[in-house]
C-alpha positions as a Markdown table, in Angstrom:
| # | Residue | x | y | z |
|---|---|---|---|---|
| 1 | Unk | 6.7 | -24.1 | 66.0 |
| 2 | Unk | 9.7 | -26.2 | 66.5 |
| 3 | Unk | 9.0 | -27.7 | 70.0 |
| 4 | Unk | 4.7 | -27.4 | 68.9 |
| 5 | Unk | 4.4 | -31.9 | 69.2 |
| 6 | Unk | 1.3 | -31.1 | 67.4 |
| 7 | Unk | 1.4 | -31.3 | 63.8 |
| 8 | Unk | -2.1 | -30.1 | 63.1 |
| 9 | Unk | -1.4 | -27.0 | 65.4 |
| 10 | Unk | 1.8 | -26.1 | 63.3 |
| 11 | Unk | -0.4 | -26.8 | 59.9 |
| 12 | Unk | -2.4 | -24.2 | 60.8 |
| 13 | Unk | 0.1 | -21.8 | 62.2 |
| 14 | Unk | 1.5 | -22.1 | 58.7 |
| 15 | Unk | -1.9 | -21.7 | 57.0 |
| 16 | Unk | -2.4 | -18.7 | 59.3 |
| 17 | Unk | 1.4 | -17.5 | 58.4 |
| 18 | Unk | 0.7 | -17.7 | 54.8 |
| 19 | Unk | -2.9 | -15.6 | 54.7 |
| 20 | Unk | -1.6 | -12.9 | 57.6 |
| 21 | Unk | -0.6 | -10.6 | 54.0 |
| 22 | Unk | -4.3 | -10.5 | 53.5 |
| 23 | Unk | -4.8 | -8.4 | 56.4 |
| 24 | Unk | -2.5 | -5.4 | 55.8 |
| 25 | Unk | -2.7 | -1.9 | 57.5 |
| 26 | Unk | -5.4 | -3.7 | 59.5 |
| 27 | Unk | -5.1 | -2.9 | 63.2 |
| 28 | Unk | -5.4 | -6.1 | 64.9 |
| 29 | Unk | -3.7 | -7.9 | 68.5 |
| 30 | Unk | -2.6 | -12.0 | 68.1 |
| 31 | Unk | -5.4 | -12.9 | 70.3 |
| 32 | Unk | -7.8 | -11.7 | 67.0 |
| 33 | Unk | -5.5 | -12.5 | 64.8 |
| 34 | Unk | -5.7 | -16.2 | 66.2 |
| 35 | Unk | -9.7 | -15.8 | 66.1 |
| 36 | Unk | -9.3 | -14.7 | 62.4 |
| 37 | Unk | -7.5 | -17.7 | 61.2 |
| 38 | Unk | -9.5 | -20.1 | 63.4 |
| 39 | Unk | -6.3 | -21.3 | 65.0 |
| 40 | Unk | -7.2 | -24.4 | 67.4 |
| 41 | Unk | -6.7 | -23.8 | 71.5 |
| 42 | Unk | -3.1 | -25.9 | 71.0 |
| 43 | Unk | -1.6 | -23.4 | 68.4 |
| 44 | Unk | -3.4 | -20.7 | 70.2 |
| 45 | Unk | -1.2 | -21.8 | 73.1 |
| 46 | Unk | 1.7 | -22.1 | 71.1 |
| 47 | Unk | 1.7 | -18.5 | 70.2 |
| 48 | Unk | 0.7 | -17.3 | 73.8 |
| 49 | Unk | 4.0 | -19.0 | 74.6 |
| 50 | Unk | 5.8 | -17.4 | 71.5 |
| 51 | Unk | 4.8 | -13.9 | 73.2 |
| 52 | Unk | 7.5 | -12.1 | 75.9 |
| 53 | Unk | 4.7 | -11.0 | 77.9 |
| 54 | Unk | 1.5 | -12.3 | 78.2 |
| 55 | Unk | 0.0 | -8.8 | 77.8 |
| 56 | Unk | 1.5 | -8.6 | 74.5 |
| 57 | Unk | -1.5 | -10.9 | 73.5 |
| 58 | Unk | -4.2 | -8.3 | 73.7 |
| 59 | Unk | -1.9 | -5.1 | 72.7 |
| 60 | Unk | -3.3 | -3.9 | 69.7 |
| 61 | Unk | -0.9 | -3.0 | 66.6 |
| 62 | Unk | -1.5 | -2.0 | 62.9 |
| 63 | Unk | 0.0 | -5.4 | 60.8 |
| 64 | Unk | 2.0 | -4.8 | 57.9 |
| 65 | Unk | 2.9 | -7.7 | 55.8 |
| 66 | Unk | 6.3 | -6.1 | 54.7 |
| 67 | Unk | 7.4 | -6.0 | 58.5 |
| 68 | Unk | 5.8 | -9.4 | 59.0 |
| 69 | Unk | 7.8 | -11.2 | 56.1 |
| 70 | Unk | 11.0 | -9.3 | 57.4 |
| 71 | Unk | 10.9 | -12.1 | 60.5 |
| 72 | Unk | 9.1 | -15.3 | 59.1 |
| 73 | Unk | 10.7 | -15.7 | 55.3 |
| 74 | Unk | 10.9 | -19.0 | 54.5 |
| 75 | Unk | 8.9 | -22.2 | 55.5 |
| 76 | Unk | 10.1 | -25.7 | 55.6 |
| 77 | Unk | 8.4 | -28.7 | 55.6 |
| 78 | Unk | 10.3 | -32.1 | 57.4 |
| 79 | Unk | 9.1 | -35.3 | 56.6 |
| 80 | Unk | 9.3 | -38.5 | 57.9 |
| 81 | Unk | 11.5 | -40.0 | 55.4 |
| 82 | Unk | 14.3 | -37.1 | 56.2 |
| 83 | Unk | 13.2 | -35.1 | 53.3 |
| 84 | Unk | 13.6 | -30.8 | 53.9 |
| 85 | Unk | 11.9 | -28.9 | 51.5 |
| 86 | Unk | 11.8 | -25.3 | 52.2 |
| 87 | Unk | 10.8 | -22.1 | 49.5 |
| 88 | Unk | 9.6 | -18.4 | 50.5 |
| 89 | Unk | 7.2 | -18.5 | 53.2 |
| 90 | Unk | 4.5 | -16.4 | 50.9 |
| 91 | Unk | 4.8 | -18.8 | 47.8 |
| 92 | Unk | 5.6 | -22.4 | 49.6 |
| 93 | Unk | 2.4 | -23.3 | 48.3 |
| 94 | Unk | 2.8 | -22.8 | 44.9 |
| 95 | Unk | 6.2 | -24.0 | 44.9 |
| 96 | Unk | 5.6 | -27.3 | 46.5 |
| 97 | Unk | 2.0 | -28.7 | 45.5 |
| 98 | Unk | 0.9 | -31.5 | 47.8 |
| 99 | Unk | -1.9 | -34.4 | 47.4 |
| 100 | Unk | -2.7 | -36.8 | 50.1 |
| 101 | Unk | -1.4 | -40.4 | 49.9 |
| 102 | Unk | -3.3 | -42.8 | 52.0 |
| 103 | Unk | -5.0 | -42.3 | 54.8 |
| 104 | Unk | -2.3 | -42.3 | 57.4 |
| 105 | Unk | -1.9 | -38.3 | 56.8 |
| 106 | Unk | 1.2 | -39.2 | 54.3 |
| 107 | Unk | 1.7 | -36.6 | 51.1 |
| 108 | Unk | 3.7 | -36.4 | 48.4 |
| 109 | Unk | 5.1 | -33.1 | 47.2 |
| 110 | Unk | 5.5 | -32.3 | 43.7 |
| 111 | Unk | 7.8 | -29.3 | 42.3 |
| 112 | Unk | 9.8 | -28.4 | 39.2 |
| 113 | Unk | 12.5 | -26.0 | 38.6 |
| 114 | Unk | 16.3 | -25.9 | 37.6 |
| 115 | Unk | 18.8 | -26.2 | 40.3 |
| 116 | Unk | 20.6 | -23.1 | 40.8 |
| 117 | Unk | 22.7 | -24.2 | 44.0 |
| 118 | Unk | 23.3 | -27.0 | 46.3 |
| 119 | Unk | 24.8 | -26.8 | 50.2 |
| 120 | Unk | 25.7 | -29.0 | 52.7 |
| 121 | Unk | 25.4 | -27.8 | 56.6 |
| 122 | Unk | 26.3 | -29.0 | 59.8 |
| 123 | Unk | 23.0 | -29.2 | 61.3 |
| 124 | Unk | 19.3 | -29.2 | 60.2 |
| 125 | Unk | 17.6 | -25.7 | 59.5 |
């Protein structure tokens, strides 16, 4: 999703990211899985380019969720004023509420808990 220019294509690779528990010990292949979540032609594109092969696309497999959180954990959010919030991929939404400000797709994120750490890095996340 990094390199994805299209916001709305990443917003609902999240969305699709954040409902994929919901189909559990379902067998499946990421073309359906796509289909399912009603990802649009520009995220379906993104994870056709995601995939090694581009047979991988059609291959079906049985999800599990446990194997699936193993390799997407968290989820972070950048916005345009430098702000980074990230939480568990499974509860971001819950964590981090978010209403619409305006019309010119701007949100504000709202959140409460004690701080339990703080880190500086080299580089972004």
């Amino acid at each position: 999703m990094r390199d994805l220019p299209n916001s709305e294509a990443k917003t609902q690779i999240a969305a699709a990211v954040t409902l994929a528990p919901s189909i559990t010990d379902q067998t499946i292949n990421a073309e359906e899985f796509c289909s399912r979540f009603g990802l649009s032609s520009p995220a379906i594109e993104a994870v056709r380019k995601a995939m090694p092969h581009e047979s991988l696309m059609v291959e079906h497999f049985q999800f599990d969720s446990t194997e699936f959180r193993s390799h997407i954990t968290f989820r972070s959010v950048e916005l345009s004023n430098g702000g980074i919030l990230t939480a568990d991929a499974s509860k971001f939404d819950e964590v981090f509420q978010q209403e619409p400000v305006g019309q010119d797709g701007e949100v504000r994120f709202i959140t409460e808990g004690q701080i339990v750490d703080q880190r500086f890095r080299k580089a972004r996340v």
